[in-house]
N, CA, C and O of each residue as an XYZ file, in Angstrom:
256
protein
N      -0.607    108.357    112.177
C      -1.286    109.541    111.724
C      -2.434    109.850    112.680
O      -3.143    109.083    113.331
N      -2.425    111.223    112.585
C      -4.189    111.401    113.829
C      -4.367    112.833    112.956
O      -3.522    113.286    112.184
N      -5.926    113.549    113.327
C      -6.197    114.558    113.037
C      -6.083    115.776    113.968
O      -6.939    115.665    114.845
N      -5.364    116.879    114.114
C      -5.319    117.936    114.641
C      -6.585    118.613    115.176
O      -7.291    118.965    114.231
N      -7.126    118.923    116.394
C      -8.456    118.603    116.846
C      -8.364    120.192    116.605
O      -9.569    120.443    116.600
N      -7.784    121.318    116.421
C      -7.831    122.452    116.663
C      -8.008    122.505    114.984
O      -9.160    122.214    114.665
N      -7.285    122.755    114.044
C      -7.439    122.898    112.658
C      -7.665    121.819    111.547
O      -7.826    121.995    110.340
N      -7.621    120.168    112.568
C      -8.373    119.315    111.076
C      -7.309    118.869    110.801
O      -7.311    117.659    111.029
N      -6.012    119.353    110.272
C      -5.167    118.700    109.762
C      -4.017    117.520    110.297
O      -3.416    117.404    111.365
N      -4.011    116.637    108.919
C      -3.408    115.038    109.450
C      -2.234    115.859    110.006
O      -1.871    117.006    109.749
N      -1.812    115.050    110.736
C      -0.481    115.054    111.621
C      -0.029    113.892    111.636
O      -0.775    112.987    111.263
N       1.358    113.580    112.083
C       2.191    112.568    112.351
C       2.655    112.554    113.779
O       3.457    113.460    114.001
N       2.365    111.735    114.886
C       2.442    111.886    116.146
C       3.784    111.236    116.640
O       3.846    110.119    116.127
N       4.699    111.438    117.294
C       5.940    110.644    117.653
C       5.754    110.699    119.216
O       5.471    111.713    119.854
N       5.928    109.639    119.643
C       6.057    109.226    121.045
C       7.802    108.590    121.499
O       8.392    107.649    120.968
N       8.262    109.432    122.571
C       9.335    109.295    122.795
C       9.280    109.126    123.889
O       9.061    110.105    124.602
N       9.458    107.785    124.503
C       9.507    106.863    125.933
C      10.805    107.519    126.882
O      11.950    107.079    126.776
N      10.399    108.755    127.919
C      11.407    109.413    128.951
C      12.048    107.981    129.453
O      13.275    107.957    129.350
N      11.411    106.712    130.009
C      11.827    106.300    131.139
C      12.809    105.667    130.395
O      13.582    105.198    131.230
N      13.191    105.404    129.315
C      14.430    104.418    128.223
C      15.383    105.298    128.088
O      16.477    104.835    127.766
N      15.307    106.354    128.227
C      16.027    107.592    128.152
C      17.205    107.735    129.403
O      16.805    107.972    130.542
N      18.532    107.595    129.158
C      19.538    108.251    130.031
C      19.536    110.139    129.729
O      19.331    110.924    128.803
N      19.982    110.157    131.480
C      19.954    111.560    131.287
C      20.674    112.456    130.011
O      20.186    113.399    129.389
N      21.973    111.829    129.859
C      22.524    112.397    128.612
C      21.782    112.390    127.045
O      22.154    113.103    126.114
N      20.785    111.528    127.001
C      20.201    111.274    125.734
C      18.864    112.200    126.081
O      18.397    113.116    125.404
N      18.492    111.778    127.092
C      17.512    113.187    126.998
C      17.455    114.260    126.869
O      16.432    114.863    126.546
N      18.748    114.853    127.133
C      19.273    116.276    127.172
C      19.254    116.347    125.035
O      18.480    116.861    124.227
N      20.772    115.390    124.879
C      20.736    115.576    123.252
C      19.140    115.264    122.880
O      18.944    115.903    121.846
N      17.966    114.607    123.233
C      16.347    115.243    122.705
C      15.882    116.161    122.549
O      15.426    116.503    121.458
N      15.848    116.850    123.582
C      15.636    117.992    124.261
C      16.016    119.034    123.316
O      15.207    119.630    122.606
N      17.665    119.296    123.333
C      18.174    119.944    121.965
C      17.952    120.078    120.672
O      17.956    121.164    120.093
N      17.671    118.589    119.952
C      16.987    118.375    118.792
C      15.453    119.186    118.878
O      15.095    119.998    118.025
N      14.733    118.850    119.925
C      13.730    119.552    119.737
C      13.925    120.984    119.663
O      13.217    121.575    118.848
N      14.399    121.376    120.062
C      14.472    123.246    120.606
C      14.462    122.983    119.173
O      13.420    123.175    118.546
N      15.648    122.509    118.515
C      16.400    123.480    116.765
C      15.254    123.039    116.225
O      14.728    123.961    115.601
N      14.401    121.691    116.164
C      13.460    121.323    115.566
C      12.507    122.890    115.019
O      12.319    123.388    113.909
N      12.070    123.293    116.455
C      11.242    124.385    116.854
C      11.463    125.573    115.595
O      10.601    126.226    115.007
N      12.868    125.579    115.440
C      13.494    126.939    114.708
C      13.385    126.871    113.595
O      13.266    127.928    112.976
N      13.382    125.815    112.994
C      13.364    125.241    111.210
C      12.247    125.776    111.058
O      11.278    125.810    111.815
N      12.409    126.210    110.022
C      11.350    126.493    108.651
C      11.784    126.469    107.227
O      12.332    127.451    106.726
N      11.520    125.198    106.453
C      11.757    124.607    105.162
C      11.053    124.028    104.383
O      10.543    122.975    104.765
N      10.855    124.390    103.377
C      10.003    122.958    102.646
C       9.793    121.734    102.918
O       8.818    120.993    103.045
N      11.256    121.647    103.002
C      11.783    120.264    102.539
C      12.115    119.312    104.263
O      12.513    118.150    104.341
N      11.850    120.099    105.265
C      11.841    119.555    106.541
C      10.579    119.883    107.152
O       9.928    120.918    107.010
N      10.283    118.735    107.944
C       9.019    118.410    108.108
C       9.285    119.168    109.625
O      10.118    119.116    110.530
N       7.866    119.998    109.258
C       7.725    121.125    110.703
C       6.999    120.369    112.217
O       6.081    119.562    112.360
N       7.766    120.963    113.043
C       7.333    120.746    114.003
C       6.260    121.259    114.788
O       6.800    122.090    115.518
N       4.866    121.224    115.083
C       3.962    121.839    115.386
C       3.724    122.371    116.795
O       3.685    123.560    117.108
N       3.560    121.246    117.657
C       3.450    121.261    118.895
C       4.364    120.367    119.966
O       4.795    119.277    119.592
N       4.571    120.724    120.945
C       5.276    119.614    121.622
C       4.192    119.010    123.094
O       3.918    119.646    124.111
N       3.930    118.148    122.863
C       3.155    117.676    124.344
C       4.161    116.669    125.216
O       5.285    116.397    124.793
N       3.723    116.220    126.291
C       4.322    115.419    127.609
C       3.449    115.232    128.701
O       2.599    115.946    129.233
N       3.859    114.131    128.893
C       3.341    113.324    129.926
C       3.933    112.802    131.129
O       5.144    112.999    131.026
N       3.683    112.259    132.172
C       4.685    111.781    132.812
C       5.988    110.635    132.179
O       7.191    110.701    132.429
N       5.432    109.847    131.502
C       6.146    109.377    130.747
C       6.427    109.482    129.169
O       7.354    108.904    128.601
N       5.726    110.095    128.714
C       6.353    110.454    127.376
C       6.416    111.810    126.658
O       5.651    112.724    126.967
N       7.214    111.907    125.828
C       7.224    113.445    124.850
C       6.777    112.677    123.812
O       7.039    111.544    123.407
N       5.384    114.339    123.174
C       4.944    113.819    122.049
C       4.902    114.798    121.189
O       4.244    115.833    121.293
N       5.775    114.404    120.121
C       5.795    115.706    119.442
C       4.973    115.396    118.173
O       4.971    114.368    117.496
N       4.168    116.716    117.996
C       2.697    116.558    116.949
C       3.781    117.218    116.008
O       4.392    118.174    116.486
N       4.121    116.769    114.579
C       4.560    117.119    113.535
C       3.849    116.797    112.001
O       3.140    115.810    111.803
N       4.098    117.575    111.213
C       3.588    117.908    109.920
C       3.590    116.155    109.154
O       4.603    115.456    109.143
N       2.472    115.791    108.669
C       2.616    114.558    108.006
C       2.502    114.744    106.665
O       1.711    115.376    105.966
N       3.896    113.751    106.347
C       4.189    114.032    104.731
C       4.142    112.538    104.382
O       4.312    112.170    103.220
């Protein structure tokens, strides 16, 4: 969990290690994220922001 420095609110942070990653699995990430992006549901936990690094994707999502 961390706090959202722009609006305060808890978040749930996921760190996803590129360098463990084959190209094919990064691609199917990659994808998941885009549709991630598109959802809007109650009942699925939203995706907020996406950050990256040289080595990792971090995607800031809604903590439930």
């Amino acid at each position: 969990m961390a706090i959202h420095e722009l609006t305060g609110e808890k978040v749930a942070l996921k760190f996803i290690d590129k360098c463990k990653l084959d190209s094919e699995t990064l691609r199917l990430v990659t994808r998941e994220i885009m549709i991630m992006k598109l959802l809007s549901h109650p009942n699925i936990t939203q995706l907020f922001e996406i950050l990256e690094t040289e080595q990792y994707l971090i995607l800031v999502m809604e903590y439930a």
